[in-house]
C-alpha positions as CSV (number, residue, x, y, z in Angstrom):
1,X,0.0,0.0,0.0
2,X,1.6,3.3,-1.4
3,X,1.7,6.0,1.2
4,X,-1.4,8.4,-0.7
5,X,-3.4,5.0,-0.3
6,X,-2.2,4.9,3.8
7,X,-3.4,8.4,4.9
8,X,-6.9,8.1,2.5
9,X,-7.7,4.8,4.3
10,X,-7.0,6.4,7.8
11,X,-8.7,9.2,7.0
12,X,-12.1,7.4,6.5
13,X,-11.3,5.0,9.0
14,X,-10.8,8.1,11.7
15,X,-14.3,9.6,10.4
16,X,-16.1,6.2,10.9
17,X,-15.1,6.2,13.9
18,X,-16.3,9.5,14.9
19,X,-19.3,8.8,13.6
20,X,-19.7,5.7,15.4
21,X,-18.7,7.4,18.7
22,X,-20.9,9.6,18.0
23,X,-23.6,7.3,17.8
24,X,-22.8,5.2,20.6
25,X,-22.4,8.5,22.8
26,X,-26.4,9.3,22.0
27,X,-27.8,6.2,22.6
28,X,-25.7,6.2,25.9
29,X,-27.5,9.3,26.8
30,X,-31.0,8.2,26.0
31,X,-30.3,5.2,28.3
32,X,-28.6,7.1,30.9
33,X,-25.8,5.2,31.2
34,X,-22.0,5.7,31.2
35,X,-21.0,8.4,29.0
36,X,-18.3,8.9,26.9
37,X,-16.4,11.9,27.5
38,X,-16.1,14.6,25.7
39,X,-12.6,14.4,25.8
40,X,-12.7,11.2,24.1
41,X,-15.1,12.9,21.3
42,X,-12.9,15.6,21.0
43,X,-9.9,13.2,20.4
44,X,-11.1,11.8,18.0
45,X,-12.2,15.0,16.3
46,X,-8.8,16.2,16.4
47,X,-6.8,13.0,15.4
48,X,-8.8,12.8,12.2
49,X,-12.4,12.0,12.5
50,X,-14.0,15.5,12.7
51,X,-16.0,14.7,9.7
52,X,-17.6,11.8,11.1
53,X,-18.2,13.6,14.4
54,X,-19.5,16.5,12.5
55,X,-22.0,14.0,11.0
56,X,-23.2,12.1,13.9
57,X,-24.0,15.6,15.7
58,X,-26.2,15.9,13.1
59,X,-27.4,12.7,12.3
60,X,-28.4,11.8,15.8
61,X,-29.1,15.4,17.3
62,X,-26.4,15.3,19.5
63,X,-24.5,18.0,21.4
64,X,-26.3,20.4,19.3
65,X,-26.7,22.6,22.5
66,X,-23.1,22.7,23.1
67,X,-21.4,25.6,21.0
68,X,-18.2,24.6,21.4
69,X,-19.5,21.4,19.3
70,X,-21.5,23.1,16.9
71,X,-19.0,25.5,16.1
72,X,-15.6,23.5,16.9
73,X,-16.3,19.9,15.2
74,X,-17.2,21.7,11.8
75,X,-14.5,24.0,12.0
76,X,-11.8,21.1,12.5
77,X,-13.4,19.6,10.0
78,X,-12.9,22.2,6.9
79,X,-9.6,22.4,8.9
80,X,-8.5,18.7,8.2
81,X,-9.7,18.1,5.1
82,X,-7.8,21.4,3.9
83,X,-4.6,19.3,5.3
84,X,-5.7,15.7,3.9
85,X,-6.1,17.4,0.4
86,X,-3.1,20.0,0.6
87,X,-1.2,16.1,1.7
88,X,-2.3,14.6,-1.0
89,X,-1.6,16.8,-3.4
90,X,2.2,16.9,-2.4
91,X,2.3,13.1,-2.7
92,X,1.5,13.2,-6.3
């Protein structure tokens, strides 16, 4: 696997994730059990999946009250996919 073909699998993998955590972290909430914290969410955010994380607060309604959420995971977002294409285009 060549190294453009690395970063564009982590890449989706990192946003699946978020998504997923995203998910899991709702339907924690409606059950009121053990959360995940948003530590954690922001982790992942930051390491790659703010995408996905951007999507599940969407998706699932979730941590749409918070404004650090609503404006921060978006903002990453356009953030790292600005790097993952400006990578990706020095790799070619």
């Amino acid at each position: 696997m060549d190294g453009k073909s690395l970063i564009l699998a982590a890449y989706v993998l990192m946003n699946f994730i978020g998504l997923l955590t995203m998910k899991a972290d709702k339907q924690r909430a409606i059950k009121h059990q053990y959360r995940i914290p948003e530590k954690t969410l922001w982790l992942v955010a930051l390491f790659g999946g703010a995408i996905g994380t951007s999507m599940g607060m969407q998706m699932y309604r979730h941590k749409t009250k918070h404004l650090s959420f609503m404006i921060g995971f978006p903002l990453l977002a356009v953030i790292e996919f600005l790097a993952f294409v400006y990578i990706n285009l020095k790799l070619v």
